[in-house]
Z-matrix of the N, CA and C atoms (Angstrom, degrees):
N
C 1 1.423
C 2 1.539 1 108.32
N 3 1.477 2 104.27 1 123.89
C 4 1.878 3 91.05 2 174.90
C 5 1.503 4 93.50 3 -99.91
N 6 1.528 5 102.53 4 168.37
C 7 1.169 6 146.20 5 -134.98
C 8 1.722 7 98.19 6 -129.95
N 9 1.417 8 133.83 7 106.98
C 10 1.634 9 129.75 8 178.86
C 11 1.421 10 112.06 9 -118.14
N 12 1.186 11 99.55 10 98.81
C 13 2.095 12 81.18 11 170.32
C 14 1.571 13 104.47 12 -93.31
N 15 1.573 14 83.21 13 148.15
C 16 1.355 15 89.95 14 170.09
C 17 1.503 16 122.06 15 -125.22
N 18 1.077 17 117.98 16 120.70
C 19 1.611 18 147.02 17 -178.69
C 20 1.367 19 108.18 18 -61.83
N 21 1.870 20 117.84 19 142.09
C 22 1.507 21 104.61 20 162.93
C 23 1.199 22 100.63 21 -76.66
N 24 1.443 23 100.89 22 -174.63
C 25 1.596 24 132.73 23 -169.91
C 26 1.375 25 80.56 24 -78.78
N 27 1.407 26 135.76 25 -64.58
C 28 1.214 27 118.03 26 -148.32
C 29 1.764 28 113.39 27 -70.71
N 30 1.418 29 112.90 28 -10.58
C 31 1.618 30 121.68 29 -176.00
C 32 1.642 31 106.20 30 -70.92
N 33 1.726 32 108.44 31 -46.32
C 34 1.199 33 131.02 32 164.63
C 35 1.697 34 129.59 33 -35.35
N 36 1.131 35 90.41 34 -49.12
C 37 1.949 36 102.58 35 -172.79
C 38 1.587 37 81.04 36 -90.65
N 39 1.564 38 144.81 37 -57.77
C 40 1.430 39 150.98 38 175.23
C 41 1.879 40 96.91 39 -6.67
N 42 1.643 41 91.36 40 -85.13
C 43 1.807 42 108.77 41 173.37
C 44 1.216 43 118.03 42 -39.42
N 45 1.861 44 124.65 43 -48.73
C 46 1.432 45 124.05 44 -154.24
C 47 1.597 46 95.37 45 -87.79
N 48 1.163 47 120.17 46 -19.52
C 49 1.861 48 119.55 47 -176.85
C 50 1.928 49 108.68 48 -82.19
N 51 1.586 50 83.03 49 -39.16
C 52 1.896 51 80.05 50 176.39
C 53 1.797 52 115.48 51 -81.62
N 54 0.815 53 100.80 52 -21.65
C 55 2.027 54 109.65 53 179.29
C 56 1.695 55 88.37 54 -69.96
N 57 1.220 56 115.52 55 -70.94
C 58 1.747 57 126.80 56 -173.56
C 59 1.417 58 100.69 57 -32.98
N 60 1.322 59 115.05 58 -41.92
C 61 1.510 60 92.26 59 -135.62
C 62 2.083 61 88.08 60 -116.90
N 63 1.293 62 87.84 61 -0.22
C 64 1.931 63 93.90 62 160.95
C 65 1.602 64 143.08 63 -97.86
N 66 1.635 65 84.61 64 2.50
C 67 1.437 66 105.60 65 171.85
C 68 1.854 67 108.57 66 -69.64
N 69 0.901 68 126.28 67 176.37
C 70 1.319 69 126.66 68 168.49
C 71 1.704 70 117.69 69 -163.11
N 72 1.228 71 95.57 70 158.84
C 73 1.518 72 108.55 71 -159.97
C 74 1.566 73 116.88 72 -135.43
N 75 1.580 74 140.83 73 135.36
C 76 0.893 75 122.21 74 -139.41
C 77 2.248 76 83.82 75 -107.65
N 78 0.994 77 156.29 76 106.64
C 79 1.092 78 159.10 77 160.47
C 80 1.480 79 100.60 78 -63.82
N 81 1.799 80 112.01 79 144.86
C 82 1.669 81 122.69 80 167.65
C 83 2.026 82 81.47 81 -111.09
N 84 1.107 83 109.69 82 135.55
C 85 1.727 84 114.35 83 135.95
C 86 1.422 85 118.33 84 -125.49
N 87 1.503 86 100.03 85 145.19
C 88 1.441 87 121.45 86 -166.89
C 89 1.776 88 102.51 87 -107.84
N 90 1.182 89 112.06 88 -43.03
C 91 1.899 90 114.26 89 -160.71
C 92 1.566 91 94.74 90 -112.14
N 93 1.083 92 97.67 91 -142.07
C 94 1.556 93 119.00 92 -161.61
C 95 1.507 94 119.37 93 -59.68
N 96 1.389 95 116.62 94 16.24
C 97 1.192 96 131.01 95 159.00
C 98 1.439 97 121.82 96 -81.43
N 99 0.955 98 115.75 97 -58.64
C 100 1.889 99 142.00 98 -177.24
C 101 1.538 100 99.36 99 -42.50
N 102 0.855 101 101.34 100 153.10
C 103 1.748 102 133.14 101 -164.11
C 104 1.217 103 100.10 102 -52.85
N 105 1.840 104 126.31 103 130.69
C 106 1.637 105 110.12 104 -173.76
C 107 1.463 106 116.13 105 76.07
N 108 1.298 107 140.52 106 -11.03
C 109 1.396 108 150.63 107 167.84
C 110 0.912 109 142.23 108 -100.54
N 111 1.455 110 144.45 109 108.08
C 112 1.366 111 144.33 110 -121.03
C 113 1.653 112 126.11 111 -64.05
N 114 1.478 113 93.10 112 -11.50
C 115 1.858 114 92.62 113 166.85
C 116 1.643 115 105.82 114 -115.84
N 117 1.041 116 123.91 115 16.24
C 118 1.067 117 141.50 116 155.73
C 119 1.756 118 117.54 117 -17.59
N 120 1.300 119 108.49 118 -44.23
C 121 1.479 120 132.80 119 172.96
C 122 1.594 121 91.80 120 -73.41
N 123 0.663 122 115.59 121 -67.31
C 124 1.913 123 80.44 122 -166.55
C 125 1.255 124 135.10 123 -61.52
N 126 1.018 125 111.85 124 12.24
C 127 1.714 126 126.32 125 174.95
C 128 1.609 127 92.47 126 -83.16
N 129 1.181 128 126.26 127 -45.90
C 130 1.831 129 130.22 128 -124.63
C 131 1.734 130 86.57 129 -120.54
N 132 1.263 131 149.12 130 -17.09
C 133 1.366 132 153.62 131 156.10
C 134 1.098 133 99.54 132 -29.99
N 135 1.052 134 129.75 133 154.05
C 136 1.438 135 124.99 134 157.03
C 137 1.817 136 107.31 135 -124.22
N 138 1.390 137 109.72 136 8.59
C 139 1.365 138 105.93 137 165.82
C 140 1.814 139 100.95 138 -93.80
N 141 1.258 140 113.27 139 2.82
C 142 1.664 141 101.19 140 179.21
C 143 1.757 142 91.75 141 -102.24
N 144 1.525 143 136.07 142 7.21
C 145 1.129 144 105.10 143 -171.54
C 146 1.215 145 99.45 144 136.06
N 147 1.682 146 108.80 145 -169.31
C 148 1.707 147 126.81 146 -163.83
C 149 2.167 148 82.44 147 -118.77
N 150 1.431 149 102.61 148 121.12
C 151 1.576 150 85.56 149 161.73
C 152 1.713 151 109.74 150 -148.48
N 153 0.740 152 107.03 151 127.93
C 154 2.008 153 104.51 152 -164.65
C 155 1.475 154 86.89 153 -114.24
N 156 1.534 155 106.28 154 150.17
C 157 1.674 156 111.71 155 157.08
C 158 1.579 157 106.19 156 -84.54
N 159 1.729 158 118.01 157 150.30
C 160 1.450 159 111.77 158 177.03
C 161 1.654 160 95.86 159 -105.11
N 162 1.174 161 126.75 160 -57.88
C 163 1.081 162 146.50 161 -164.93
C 164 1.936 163 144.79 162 -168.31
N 165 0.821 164 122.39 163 -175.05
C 166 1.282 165 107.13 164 -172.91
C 167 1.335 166 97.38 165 -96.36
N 168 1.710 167 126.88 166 176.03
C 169 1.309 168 119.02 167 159.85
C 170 1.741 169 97.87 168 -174.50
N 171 1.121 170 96.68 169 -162.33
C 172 1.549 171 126.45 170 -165.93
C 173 1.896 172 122.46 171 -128.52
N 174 1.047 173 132.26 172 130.93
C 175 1.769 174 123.24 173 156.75
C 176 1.663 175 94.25 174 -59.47
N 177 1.253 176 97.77 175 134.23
C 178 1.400 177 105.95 176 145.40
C 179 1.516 178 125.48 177 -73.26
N 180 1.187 179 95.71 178 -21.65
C 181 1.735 180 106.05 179 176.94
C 182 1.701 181 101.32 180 -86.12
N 183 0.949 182 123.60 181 174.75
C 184 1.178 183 146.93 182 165.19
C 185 1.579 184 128.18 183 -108.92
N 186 1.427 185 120.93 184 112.15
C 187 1.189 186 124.04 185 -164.24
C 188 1.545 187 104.01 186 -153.50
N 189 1.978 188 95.72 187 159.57
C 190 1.569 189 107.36 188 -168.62
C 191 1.744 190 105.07 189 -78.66
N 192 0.630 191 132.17 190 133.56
C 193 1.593 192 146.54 191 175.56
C 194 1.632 193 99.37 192 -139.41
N 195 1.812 194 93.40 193 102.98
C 196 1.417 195 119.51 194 -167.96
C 197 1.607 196 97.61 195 -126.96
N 198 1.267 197 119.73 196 157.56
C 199 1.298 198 136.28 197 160.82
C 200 1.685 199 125.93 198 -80.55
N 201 0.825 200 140.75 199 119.56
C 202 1.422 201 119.59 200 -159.02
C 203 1.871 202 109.62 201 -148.33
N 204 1.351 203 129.51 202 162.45
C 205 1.327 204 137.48 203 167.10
C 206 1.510 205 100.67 204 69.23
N 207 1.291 206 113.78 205 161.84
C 208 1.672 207 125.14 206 -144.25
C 209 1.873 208 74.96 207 -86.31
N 210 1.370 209 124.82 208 -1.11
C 211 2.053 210 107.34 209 -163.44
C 212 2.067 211 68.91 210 -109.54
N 213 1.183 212 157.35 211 -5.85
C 214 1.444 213 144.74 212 150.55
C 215 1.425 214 95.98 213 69.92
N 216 1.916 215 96.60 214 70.92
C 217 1.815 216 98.03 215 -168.32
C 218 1.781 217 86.65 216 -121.41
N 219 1.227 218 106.81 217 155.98
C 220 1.155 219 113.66 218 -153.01
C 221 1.872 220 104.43 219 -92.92
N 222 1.261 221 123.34 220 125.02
C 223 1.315 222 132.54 221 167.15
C 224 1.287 223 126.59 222 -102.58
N 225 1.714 224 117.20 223 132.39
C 226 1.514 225 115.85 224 176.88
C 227 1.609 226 99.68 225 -108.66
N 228 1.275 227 117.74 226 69.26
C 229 1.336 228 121.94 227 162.07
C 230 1.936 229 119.61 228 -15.99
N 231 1.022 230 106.52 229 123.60
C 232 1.750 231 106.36 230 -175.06
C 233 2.040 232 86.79 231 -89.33
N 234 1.137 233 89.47 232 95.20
C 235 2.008 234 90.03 233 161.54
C 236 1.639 235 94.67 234 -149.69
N 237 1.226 236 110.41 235 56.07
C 238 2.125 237 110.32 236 167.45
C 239 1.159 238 98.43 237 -22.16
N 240 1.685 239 115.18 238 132.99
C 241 1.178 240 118.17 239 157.09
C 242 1.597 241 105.42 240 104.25
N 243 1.101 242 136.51 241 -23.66
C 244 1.491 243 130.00 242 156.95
C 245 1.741 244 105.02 243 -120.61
N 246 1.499 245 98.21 244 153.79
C 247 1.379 246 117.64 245 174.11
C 248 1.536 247 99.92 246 105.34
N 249 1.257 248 128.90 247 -143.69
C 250 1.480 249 143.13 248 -144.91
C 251 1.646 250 101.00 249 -140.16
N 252 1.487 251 102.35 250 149.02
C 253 1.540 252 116.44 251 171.28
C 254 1.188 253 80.88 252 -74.74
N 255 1.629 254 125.48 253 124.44
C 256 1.296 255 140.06 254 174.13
C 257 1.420 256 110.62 255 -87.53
N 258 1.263 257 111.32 256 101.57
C 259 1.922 258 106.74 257 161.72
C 260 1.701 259 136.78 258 -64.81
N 261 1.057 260 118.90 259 156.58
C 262 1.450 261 95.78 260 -139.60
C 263 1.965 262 90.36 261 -168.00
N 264 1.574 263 101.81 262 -171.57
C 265 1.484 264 103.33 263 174.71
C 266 1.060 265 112.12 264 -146.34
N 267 2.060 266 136.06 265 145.40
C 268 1.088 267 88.77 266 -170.58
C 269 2.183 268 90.48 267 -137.71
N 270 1.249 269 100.66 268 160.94
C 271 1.201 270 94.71 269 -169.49
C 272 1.808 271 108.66 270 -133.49
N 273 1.602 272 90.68 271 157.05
C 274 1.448 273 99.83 272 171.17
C 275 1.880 274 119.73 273 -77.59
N 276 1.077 275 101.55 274 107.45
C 277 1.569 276 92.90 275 175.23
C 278 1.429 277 110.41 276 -138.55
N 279 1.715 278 100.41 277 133.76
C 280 1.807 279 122.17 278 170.86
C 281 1.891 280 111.18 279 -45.58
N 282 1.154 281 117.17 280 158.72
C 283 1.263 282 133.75 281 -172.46
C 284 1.296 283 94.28 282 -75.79
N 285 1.428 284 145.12 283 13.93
C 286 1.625 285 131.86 284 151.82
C 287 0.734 286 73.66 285 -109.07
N 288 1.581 287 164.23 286 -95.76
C 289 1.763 288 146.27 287 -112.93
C 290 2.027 289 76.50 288 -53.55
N 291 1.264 290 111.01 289 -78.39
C 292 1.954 291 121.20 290 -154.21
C 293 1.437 292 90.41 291 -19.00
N 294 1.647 293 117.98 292 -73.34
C 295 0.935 294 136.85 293 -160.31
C 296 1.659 295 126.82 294 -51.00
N 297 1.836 296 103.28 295 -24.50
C 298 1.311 297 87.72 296 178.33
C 299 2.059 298 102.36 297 -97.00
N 300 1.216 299 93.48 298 -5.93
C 301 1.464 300 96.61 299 178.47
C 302 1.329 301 109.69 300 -57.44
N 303 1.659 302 98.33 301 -53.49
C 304 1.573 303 95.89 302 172.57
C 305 1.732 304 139.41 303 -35.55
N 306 1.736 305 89.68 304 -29.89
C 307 1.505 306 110.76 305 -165.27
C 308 2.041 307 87.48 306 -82.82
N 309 1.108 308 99.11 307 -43.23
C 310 1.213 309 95.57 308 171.65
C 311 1.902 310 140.35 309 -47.75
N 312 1.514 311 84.78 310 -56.92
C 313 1.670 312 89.46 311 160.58
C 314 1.234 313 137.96 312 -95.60
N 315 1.201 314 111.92 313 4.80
C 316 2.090 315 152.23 314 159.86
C 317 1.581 316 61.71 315 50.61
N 318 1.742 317 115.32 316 90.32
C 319 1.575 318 154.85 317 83.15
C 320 1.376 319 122.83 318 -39.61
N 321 1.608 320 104.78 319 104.75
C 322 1.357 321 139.66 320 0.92
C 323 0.969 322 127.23 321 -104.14
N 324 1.161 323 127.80 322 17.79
C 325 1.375 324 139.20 323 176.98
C 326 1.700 325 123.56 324 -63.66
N 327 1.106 326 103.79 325 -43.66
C 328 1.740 327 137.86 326 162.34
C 329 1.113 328 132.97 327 -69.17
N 330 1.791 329 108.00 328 -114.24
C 331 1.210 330 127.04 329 134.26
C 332 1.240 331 121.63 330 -21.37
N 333 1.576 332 141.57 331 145.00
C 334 1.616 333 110.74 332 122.85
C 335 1.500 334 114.26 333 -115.16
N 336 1.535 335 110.45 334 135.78
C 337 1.542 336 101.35 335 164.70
C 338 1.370 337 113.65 336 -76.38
N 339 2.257 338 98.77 337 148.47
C 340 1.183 339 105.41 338 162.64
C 341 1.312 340 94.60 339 -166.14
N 342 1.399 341 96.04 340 160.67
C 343 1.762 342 113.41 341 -170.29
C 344 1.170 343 108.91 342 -58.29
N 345 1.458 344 134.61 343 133.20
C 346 1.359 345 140.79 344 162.91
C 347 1.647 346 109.27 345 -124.63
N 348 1.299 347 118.22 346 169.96
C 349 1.271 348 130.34 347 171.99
C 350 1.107 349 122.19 348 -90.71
N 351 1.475 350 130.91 349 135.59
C 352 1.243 351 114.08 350 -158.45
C 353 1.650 352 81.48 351 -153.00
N 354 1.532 353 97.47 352 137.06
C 355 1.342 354 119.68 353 -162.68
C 356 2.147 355 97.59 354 -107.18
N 357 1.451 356 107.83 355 130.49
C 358 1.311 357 125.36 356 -171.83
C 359 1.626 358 114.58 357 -135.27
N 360 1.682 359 116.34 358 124.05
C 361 1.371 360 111.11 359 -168.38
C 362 1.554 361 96.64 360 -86.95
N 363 1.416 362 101.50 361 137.90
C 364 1.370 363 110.43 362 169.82
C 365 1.479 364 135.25 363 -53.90
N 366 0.947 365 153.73 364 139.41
C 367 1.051 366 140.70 365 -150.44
C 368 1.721 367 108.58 366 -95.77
N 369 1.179 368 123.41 367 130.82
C 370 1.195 369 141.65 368 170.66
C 371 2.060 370 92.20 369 75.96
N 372 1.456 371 114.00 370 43.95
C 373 1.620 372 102.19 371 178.14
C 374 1.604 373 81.91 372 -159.52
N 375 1.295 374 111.27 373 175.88
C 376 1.577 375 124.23 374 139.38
C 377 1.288 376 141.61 375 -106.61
N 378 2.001 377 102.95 376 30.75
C 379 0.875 378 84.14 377 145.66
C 380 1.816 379 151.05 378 -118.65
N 381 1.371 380 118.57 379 -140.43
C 382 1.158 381 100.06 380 -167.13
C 383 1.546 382 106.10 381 -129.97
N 384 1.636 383 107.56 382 132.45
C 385 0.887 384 93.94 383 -176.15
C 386 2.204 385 130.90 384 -94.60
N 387 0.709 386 133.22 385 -84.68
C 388 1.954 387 141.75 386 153.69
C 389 1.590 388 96.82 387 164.80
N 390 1.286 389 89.60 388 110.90
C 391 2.000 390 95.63 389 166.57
C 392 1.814 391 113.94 390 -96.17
N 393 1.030 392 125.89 391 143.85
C 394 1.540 393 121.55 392 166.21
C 395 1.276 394 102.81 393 -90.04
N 396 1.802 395 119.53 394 111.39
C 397 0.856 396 123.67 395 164.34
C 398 1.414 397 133.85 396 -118.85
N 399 1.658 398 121.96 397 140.08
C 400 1.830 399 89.15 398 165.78
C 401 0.969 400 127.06 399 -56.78
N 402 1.797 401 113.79 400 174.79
C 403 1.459 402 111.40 401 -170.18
C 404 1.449 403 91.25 402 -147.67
N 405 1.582 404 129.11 403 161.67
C 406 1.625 405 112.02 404 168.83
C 407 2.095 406 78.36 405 -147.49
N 408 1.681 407 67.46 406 120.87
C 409 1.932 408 94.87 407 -167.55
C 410 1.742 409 84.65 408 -124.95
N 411 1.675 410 100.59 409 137.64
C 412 1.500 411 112.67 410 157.10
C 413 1.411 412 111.19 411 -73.06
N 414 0.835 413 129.28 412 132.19
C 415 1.516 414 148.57 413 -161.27
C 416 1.645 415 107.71 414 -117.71
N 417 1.463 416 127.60 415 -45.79
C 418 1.454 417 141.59 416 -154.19
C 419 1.519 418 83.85 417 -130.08
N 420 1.724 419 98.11 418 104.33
C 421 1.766 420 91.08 419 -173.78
C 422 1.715 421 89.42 420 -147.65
N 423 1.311 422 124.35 421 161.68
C 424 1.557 423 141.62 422 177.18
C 425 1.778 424 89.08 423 -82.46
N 426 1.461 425 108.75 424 128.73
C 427 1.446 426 118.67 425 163.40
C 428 1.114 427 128.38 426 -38.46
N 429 1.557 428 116.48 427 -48.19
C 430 1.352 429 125.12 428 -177.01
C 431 1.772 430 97.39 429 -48.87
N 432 0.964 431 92.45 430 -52.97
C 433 1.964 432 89.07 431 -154.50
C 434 1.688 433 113.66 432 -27.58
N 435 1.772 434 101.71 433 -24.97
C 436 1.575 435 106.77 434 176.90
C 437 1.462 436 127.13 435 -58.77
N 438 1.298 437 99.13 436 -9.75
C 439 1.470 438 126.45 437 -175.84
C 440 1.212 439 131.89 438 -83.27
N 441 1.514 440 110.31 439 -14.47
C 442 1.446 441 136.90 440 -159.37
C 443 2.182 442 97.76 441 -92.12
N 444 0.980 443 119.51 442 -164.69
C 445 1.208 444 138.64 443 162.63
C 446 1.150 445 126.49 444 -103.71
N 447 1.547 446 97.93 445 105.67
C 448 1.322 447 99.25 446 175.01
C 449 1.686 448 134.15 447 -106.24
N 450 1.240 449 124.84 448 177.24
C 451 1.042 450 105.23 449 -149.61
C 452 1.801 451 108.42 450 -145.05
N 453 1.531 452 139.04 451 140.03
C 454 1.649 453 108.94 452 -175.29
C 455 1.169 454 108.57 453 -111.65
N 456 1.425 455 123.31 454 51.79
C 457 1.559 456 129.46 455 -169.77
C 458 1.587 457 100.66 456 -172.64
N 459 1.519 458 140.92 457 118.29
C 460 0.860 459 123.90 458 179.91
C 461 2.014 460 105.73 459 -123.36
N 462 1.432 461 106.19 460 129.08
C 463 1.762 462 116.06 461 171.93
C 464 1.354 463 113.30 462 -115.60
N 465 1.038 464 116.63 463 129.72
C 466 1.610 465 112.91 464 179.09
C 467 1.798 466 97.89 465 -66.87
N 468 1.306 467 100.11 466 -31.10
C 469 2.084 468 82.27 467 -175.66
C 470 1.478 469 95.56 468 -95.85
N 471 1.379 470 150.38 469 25.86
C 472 1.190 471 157.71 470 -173.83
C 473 1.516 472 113.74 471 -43.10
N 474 1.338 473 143.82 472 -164.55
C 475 1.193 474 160.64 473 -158.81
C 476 1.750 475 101.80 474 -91.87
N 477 1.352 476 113.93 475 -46.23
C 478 1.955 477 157.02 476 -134.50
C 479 1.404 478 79.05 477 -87.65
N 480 1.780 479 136.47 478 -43.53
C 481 1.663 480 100.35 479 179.56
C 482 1.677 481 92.02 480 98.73
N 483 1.464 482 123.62 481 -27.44
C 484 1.156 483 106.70 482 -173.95
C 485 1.514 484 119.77 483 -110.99
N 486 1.453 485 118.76 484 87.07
C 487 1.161 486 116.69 485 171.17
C 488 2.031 487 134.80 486 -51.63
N 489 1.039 488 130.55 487 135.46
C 490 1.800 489 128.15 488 -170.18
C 491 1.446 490 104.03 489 -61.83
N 492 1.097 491 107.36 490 103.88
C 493 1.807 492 97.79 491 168.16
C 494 1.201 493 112.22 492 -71.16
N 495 1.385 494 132.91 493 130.02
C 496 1.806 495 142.85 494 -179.68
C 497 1.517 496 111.35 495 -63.78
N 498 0.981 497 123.78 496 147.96
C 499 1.424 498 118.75 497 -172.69
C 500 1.587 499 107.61 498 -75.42
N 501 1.212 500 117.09 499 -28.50
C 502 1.461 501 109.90 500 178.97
C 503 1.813 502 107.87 501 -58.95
N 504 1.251 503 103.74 502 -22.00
C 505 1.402 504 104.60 503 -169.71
C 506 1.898 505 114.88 504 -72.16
N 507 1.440 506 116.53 505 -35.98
C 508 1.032 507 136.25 506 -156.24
C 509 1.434 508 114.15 507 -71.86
N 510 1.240 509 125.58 508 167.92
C 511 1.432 510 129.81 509 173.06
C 512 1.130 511 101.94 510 -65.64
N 513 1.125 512 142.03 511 143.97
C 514 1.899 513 138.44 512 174.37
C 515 1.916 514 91.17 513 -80.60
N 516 1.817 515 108.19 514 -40.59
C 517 1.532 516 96.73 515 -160.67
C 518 1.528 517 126.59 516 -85.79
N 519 1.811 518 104.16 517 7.02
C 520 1.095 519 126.52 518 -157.09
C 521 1.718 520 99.21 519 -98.22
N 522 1.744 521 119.23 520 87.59
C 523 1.812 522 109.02 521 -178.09
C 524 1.515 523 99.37 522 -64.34
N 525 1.231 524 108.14 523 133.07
C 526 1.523 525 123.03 524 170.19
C 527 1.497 526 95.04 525 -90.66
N 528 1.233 527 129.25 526 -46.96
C 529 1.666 528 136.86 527 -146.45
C 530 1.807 529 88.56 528 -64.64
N 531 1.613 530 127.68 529 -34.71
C 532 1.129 531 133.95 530 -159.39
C 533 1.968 532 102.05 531 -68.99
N 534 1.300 533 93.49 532 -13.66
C 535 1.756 534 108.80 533 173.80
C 536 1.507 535 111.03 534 -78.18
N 537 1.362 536 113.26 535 -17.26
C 538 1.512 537 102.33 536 -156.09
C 539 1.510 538 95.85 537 -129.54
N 540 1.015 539 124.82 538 -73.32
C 541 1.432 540 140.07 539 -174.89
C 542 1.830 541 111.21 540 -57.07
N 543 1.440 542 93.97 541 141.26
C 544 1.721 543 98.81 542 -162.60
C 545 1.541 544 93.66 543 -82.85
């Protein structure tokens, strides 16, 4: 004879929200995420999620990290092989932190995330270690942009003159993406 228990709904979603949201994921940020940088807050919410900093690091790859669109929002162009070992930060975050990031870089629509290697100095040595991290790289980009200045460290109050305009600030009717994306 088998044996069925049956659970409320509410015990159900109870389990499926704490399993979800205890997974973890290793994130790199390069721009306006990183410590001191104007989206900086959504890592550190705790209504977006679980998000810890691990450490600092690097792409092992090499890529353009350009400034771009009249709001001077920061792009890690996917072209491996030109631009700069991009420095960057990288953090532990739960599958709601991933998830609202996503909402953040409207992945995949935008952005797309994907795993990259990300190079980390060992602590108290030189050497180095390789983290698997996500990454959210423009992928579907206008050629020119290769053309621009790029850079392997990105500050919104930086050297560059170009401070991040916040989205609350912006025209809602004004597409920026129509600047970047082919």
């Amino acid at each position: 004879m088998i044996h069925l228990t049956v659970r409320p709904l509410s015990y159900i979603r109870q389990f499926n929200v704490k399993y979800f949201s205890e997974m973890t994921h290793k994130v790199f940020v390069y721009g306006t995420l990183k410590r001191n940088e104007p989206n900086h807050h959504w890592l550190t919410a705790p209504e977006n999620g679980y998000g810890k900093f691990i450490a600092e690091g690097r792409t092992r790859t090499k890529y353009p990290l350009i400034i771009a669109t009249k709001y001077n929002i920061p792009f890690l162009i996917y072209s491996p092989g030109q631009g700069y070992n991009v420095r960057g930060e990288i953090y532990e975050v739960d599958n709601i932190m991933l998830s609202k990031l996503d909402i953040l870089e409207d992945h995949p629509n935008y952005y797309i995330r994907e795993i990259d290697d990300i190079e980390v100095k060992k602590t108290d040595t030189n050497d180095v270690e390789t983290v698997k991290c996500w990454v959210y790289f423009l992928k579907s980009f206008k050629q020119e942009l290769l053309s621009r200045p790029q850079m392997d460290n990105y500050s919104s109050g930086g050297s560059h003159g170009l401070p991040y305009m916040e989205r609350s600030k912006r025209d809602p009717s004004y597409n920026y993406r129509a600047e970047i994306k082919d």
